[in-house]
Structures are given as structure tokens and as C-alpha cells.
C-alpha positions as CSV (number, residue, x, y, z in Angstrom):
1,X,-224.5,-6.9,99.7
2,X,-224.7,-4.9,96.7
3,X,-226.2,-1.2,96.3
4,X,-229.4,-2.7,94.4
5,X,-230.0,-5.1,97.3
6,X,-229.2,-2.0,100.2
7,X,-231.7,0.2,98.1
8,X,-234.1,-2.2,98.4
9,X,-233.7,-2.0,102.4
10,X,-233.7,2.2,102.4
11,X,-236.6,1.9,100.6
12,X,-238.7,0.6,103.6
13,X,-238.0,3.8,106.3
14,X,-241.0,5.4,105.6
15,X,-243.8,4.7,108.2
16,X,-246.1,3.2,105.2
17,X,-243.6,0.8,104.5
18,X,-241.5,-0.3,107.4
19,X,-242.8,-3.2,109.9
20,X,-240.7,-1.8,112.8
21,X,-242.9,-1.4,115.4
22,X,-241.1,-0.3,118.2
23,X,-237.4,1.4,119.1
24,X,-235.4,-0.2,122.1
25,X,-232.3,1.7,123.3
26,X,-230.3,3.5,126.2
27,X,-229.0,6.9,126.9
28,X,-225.5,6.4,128.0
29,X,-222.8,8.7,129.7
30,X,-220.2,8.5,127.7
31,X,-217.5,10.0,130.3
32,X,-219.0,7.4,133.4
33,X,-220.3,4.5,130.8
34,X,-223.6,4.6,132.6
35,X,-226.8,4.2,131.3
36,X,-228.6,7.4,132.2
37,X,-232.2,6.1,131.2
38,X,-233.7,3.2,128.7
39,X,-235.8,3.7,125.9
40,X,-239.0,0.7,124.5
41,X,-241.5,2.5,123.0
42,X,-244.4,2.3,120.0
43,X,-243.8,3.6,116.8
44,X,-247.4,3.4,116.5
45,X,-248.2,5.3,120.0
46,X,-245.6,8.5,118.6
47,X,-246.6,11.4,116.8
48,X,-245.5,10.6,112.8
49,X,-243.6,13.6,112.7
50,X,-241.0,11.7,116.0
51,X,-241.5,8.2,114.2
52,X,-240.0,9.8,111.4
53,X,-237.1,11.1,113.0
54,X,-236.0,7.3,114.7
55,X,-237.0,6.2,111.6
56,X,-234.7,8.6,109.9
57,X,-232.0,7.5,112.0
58,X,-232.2,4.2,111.3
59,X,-232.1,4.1,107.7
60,X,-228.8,6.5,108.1
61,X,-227.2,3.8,109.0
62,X,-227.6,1.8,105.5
63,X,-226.1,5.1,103.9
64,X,-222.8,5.8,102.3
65,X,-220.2,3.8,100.2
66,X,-220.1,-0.1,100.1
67,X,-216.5,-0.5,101.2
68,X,-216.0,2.8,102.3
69,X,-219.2,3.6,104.7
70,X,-220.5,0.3,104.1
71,X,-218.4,-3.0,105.7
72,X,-218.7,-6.4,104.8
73,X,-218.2,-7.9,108.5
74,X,-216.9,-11.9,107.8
75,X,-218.0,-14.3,110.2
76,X,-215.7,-17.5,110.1
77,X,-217.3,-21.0,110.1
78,X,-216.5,-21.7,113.8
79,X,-218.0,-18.4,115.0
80,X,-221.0,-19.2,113.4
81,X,-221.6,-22.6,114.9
82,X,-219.9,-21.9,118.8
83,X,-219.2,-18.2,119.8
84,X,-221.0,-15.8,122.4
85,X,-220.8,-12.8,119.7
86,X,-223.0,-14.5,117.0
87,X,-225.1,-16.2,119.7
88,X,-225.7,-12.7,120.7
89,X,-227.0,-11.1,117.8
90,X,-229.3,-14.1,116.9
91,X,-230.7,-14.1,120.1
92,X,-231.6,-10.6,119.8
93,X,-232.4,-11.4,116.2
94,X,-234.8,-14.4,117.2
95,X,-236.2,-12.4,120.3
96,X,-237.5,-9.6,117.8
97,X,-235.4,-7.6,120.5
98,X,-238.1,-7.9,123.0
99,X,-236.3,-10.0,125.7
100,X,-235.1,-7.1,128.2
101,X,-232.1,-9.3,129.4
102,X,-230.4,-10.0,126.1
103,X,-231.1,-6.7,125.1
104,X,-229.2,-5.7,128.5
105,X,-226.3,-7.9,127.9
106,X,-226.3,-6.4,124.2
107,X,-226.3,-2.6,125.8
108,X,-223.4,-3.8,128.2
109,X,-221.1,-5.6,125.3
110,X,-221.3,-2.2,123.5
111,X,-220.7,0.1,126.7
112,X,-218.1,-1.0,128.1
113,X,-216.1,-1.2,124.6
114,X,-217.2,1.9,122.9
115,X,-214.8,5.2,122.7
116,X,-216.8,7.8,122.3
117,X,-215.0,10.1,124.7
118,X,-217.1,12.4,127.3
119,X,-219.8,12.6,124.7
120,X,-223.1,10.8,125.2
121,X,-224.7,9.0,122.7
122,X,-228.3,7.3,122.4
123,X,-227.7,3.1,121.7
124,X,-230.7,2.7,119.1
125,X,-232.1,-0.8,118.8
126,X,-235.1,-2.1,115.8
127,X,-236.3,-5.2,114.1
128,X,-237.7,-5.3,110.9
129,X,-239.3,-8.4,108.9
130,X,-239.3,-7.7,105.4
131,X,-241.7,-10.0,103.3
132,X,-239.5,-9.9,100.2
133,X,-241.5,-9.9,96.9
134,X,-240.1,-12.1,94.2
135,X,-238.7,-10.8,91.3
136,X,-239.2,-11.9,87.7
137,X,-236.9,-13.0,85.0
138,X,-237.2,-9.6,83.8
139,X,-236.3,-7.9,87.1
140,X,-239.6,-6.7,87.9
141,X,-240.8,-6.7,92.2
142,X,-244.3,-8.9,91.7
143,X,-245.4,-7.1,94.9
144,X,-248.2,-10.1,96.1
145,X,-245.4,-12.9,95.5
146,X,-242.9,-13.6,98.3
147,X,-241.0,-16.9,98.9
148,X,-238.7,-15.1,101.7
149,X,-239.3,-13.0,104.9
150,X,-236.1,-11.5,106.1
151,X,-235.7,-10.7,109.8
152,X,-232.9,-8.3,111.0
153,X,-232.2,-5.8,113.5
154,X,-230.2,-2.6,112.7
155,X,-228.3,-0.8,115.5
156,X,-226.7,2.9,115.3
157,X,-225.2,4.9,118.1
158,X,-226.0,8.6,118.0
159,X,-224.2,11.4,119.6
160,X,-226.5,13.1,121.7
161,X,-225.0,16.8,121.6
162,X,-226.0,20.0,124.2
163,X,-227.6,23.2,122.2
164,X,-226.8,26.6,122.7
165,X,-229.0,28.9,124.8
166,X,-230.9,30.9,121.9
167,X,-233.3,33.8,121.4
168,X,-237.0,32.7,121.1
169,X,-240.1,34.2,120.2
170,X,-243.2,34.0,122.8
171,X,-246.1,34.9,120.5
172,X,-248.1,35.1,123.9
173,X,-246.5,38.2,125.2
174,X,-245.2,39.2,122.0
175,X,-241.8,39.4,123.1
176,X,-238.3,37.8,123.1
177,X,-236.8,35.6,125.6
178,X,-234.0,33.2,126.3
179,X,-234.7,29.4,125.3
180,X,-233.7,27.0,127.7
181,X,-230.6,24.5,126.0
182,X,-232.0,21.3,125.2
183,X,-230.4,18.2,123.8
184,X,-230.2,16.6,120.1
185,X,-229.6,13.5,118.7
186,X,-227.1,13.7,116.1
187,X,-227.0,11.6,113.1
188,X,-225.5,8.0,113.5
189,X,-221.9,7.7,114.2
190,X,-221.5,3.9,113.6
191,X,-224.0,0.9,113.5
192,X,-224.3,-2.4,111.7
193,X,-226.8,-4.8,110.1
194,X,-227.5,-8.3,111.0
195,X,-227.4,-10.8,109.1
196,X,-226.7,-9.9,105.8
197,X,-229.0,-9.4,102.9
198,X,-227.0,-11.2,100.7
199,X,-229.0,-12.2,96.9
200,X,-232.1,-10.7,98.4
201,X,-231.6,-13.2,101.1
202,X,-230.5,-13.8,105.1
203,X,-226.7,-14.3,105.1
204,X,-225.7,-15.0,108.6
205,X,-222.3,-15.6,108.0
206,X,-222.0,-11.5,107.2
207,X,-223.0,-8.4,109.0
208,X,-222.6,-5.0,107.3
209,X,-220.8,-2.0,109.3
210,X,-221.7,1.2,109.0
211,X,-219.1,4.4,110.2
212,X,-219.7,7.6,109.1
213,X,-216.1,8.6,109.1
214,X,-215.0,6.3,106.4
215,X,-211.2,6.4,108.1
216,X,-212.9,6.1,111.8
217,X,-214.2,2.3,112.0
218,X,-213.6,2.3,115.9
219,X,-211.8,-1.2,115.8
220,X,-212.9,-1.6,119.0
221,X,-216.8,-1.9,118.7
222,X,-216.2,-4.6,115.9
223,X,-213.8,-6.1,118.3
224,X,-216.5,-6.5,121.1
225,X,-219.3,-7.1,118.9
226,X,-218.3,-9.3,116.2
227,X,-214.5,-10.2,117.3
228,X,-213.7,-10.4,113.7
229,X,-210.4,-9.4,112.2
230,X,-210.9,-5.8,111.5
231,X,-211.2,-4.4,107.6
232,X,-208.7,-1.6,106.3
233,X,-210.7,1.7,106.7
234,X,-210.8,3.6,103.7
235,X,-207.6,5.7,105.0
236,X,-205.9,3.1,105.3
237,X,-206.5,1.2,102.2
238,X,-204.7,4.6,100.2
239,X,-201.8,4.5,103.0
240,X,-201.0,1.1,102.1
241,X,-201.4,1.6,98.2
242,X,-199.3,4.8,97.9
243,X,-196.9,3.3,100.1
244,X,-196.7,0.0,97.2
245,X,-195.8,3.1,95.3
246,X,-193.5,4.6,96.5
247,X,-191.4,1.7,98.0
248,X,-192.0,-0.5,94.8
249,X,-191.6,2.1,91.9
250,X,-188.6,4.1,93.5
251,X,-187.1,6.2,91.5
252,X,-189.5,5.0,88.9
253,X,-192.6,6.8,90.7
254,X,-192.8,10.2,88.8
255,X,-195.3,12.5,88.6
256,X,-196.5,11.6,85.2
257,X,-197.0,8.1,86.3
258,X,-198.8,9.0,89.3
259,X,-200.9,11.2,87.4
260,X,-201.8,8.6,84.9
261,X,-202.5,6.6,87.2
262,X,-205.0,8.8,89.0
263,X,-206.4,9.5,85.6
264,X,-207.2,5.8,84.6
265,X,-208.5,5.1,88.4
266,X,-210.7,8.3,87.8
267,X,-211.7,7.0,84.3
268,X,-213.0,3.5,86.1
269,X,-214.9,5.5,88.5
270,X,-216.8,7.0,86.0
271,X,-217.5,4.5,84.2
272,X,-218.4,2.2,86.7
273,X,-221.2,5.0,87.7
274,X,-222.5,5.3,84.1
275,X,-223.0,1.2,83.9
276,X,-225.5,1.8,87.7
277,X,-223.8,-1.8,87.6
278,X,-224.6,-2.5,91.7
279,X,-221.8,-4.2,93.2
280,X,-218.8,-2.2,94.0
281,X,-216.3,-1.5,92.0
282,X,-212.9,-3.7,92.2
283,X,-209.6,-3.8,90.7
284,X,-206.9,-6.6,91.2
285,X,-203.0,-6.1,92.2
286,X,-202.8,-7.4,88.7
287,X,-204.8,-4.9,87.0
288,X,-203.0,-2.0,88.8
289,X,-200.0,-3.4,87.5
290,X,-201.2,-3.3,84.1
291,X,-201.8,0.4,84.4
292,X,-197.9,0.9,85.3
293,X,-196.4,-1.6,82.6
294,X,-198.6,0.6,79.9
295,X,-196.6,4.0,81.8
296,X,-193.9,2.5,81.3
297,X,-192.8,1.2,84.4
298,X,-190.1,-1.4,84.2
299,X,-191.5,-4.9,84.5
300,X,-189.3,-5.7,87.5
301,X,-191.1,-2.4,89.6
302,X,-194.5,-2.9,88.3
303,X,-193.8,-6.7,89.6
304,X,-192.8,-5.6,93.0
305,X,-195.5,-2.9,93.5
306,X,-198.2,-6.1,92.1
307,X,-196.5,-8.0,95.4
308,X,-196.4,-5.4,98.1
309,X,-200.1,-4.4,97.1
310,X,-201.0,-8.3,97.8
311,X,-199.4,-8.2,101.3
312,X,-200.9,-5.1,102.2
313,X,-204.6,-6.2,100.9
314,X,-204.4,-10.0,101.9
315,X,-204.1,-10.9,98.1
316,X,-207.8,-9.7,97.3
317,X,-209.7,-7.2,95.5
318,X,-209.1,-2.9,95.6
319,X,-211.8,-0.4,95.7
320,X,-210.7,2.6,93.4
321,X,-212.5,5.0,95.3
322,X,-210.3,4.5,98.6
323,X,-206.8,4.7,96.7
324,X,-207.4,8.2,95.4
325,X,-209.0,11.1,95.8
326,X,-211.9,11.4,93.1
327,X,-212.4,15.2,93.3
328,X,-209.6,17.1,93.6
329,X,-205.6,16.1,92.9
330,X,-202.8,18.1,95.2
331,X,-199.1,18.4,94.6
332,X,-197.1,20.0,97.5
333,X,-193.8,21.4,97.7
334,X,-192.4,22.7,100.9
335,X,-192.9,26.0,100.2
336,X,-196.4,25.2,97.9
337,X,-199.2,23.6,97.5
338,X,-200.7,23.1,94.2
339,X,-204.8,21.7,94.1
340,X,-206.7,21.0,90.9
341,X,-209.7,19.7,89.7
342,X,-208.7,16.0,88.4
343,X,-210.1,16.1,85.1
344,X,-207.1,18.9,84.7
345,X,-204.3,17.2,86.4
346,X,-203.0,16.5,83.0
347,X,-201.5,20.3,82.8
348,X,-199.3,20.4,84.9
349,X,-196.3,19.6,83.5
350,X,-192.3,19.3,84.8
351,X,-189.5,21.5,83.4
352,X,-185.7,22.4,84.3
353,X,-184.9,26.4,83.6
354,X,-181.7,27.7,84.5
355,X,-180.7,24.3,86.1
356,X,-183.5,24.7,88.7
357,X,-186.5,22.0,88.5
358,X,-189.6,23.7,88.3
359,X,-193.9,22.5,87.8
360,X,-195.6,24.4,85.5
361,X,-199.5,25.2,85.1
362,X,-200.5,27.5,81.9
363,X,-201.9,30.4,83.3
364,X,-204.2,32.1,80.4
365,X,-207.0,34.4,81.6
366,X,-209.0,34.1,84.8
367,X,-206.2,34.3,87.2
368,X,-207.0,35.1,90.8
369,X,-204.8,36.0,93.9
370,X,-207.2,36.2,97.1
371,X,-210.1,36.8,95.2
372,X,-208.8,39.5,93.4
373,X,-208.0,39.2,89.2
374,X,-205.2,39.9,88.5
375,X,-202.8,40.1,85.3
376,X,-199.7,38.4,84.5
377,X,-196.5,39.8,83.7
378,X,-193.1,37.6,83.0
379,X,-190.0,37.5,81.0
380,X,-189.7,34.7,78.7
381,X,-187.3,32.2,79.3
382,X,-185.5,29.4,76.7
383,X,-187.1,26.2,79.0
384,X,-185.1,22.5,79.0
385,X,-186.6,19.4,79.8
């Protein structure tokens, strides 16, 4: 999927729009893995201001980064045709999620899997068909023409976390009082799409994962539910890639090469957001490469680095936006720790005085300790590279 196609989804949690009808789920205890009480009930039959809210929920779980929120989730070939996990979710794609027992088996699968420590959580279940209007050769939605009705369900599990007791105001007696502690559904914490909508289109071959901490996939929910080989969390993804640094560049990985490579990932960032271009931005091991050779890397580190980065990423494609970090850029020492915007990375700069190696940052005006200005005071020294 691609961020014009998952727009096109967002767009339809709004009560006008959407054709959920109802919201199917469980309360669960996440300490016992029981189910404390079951949810089925009308969209229609609720107040708007509660539709709203599951609503709300829901579409939370298309939000985020593709390939850092956002999972692609690969069904093989073989899964597809013969397997108990993509039976599953057809059959509760096909049921419209109104058979009770497949919903039950669903609730179960997810359960007795799921880590979500001594917290409970609510297990939120709803289907949508969305009568896709066709789009013309000029990209414009012809709202009354439709050759496709896509059916899905989307599924999010939200913490369900206790208040504190709090002050209240009882207009009635025109006084103050203690308000009992209630409970609130948190935002989502994980949750998927099935199938796919892949060129505007049911892919059932893919599912897309959602997990709001981008280096928190819990591996195993997509083991239980999809049993698919699990994708490199974001975290991971700039492990593995500053490790292909570090081993592959050796001596060769200095700090004017890593910034210069930050800077040029930066400078695809941005560029990729100025184009609104709606796939995701990817680089090769090849292209990475490139970037070292023009640092002057020698050919047989950049060559090494181009290797280990295709063992670590099973030879495909890297999303800049989980090798660095795209707003701010941190150099520690031991005893220091150095954090600038990236757009200024370029200033600071190595030099040896005295023998001793040291980083340097021009300090001009503006300089703070603590939140306090201060001014600067220091003997000039004859400085050696």
C-alpha cells in the first residue's frame, strides 16, 4: 500500500462516510488472559459523540509511517491456499464478523499470544465495505462510478488504563466532591488490516501491521496471527545499518563521513516530502554505497559495507527514515554529549591542540548554560589538524 491509497481508507472514519455498522470485541485481563466481558453493538443505536470515539480508534490504526508504523505483512503462496491463519481472517472477513464462533476463535488466537503485561486492553473488531469510485485518466474520484467494492476488517488492541480519583464539580449542591475512578480506552497499541488495499484493490496475499511504537512490533501477535517471518522494526533496521558501518568502514568510518552521510539521507528525506510522491521512500545497498565512494571511502570498504547491508536487509530495499534520526544528530563522548539540529551537523568540526584530539562547535552569541546567557572567555590557541 502506498500513502495515497491509506488516505483514501482514513478518509472514511467519519460516521457520514463509513459503512461500519457495528463494533465486535472483548475486554480482556491482561494479567489472567480472561475475557472480562464481550462487546457487539450498533454504531447506529450509539450516541454520535461514542460512535465517534470507536470510530476514532479504528482509523488510529491506519496512522503513522509506511514501514515504520505501517507493516507490509507477506503472505507466501502456500499460506494462502492451505493454512488455519489466513483461513481465519477470511472467514471473519467473509462472515462480515458476525459469526460469534469464529469471532471467538479469533479472540482466543490473540489472547493467549499477546504480551501485554498486567494491563488490560479492549480487542476491537469492524468490517467495512468500501464501494471504490473509479478514477479517471486524470486522477480525479468520479464518485457515482465503481467497478470495485472492497471488504476488510481492521483490528486494534487498546489499553484500557485506571484514572485517578479527581476533584469534581456538582452544580446541584454547588459544591466539590471526589469523582469516582473510572476506566479509559487508550489509543491503539497494535492492530492490522486485512487484506490489503493494494492499486485501490483487495490484495489477499498482504495484510498491513500497525504498532504504535515503531521499535515494539510484538513478534509474537504476528506470530499467532499471521505466522509470517517477522519484518525488522524500525530499531532494528538502524541497528543493523550502523552496525554495516562500523564493521565494514573500520577505521575508515569518521565522523565526516557519518555526517555526510546523514546529511545526504536527510537531503532524500526532504525531498522525497516535497515530490508528495505516495510510496515510501527506498534506497538500495547500492545506492548507500555510492554515497561512501563519493566520501571517499575506499572501494574495498564501501564494497563490504554494500554486502553486510544485503545480509542484514535480505538483499532488498532501505527506508531512510529508520537508518537515521531526521531531527536531531548526537555525538557522545564519555564525559559529553553533544545534540544538534541536523541541518547544523556540518559545524562541528575535529581538531588536535596540544596533542590532545578535541570537537569543536563555533560558539558566537546566544550561548546558554542552564538557561542562563552567558559570555565566553578563552585564550587563543595555534590549532593543528
Amino acid at each position: 500500500m502506498n500513502q495515497k491509497e491509506l488516505s483514501e481508507l482514513r478518509r472514511r472514519f467519519r460516521p457520514e462516510k463509513s459503512a461500519v455498522s457495528r463494533v465486535y470485541g472483548c475486554y480482556v485481563n491482561g494479567g489472567s488472559r480472561e475475557i472480562i466481558s464481550y462487546l457487539d453493538e450498533s454504531l447506529g443505536m450509539m450516541p454520535q459523540e461514542e460512535a465517534e470515539k470507536y470510530l476514532s480508534l479504528l482509523k488510529k490504526t491506519l496512522s503513522g509511517g509506511l514501514g515504520r508504523n505501517l507493516i507490509d505483512v507477506v503472505f507466501s503462496t502456500q499460506q494462502v491456499a492451505d493454512s488455519d491463519e489466513h483461513r481465519l481472517l477470511s472467514a471473519l472477513r467473509e462472515s462480515e464478523l458476525k459469526d460469534g464462533e469464529i469471532r471467538e476463535t479469533f479472540y482466543r488466537t490473540v489472547i493467549d499470544s499477546l504480551d501485554m503485561g498486567d494491563s488490560n486492553y479492549l480487542l476491537l473488531l469492524a468490517h467495512d465495505a468500501y464501494d471504490v469510485p473509479r478514477r479517471s485518466k486524470d486522477d480525479l474520484t468520479q464518485a457515482d462510478a465503481s467497478d470495485e467494492v472492497f471488504s476488510y476488517i481492521l483490528c486494534c488492541v487498546c489499553p484500557v488504563k485506571n484514572c485517578r480519583m479527581e476533584l469534581g464539580y456538582f452544580p446541584g449542591e454547588n459544591e466539590f466532591h471526589s469523582c469516582a475512578a473510572g476506566q479509559i480506552v487508550s489509543a491503539p497499541e497494535l492492530g492490522f488490516l486485512f487484506p490489503a488495499f493494494d492499486d485501490r484493490a483487495a490484495n489477499i496475499y498482504n495484510a498491513l501491521f500497525y504498532s504504535r511504537k515503531a521499535d515494539q512490533l510484538h513478534q509474537e501477535f504476528i506470530d499467532a496471527v499471521f505466522r509470517t517471518e517477522p519484518p525488522m522494526s524500525a530499531a532494528e533496521q538502524k541497528e543493523a545499518f550502523q552496525s554495516a558501518l562500523t564493521e565494514a568502514l573500520e577505521e575508515a568510518c569518521s565522523l565526516d563521513v557519518v555526517q555526510t552521510v546523514h546529511g545526504r539521507l536527510l537531503e532524500k528525506i526532504e525531498a522525497h516530502k516535497e515530490t508528495k510522491d505516495p510510496e515510501p521512500l527506498a534506497l538500495s545497498a547500492q545506492e548507500l554505497g555510492g554515497i561512501l565512494r563519493d566520501c571517499g571511502v575506499p572501494e574495498e570498504r564501501a564494497q563490504a559495507f554494500q554486502t553486510q547491508c544485503g545480509e542484514a536487509f535480505g538483499g532488498g530495499v532501505l527506508n531512510p527514515e529508520n537508518l537515521i534520526d531526521s531531527k536531531r544528530f548526537d555525538i557522545k563522548t564519555e564525559q559529553a554529549t553533544i545534540s544538534l539540529d541536523p541541518d547544523y551537523s556540518y559545524l562541528v568540526e575535529t581538531r588536535i591542540i596540544d596533542g590532545r584530539k578535541y570537537l569543536l562547535i563555533p560558539a558566537e552569541d546566544g550561548v546558554e548554560v542552564n538557561g542562563l546567557a552567558v559570555g565566553l572567555t578563552a585564550r587563543e590557541t595555534e590549532a593543528s589538524e
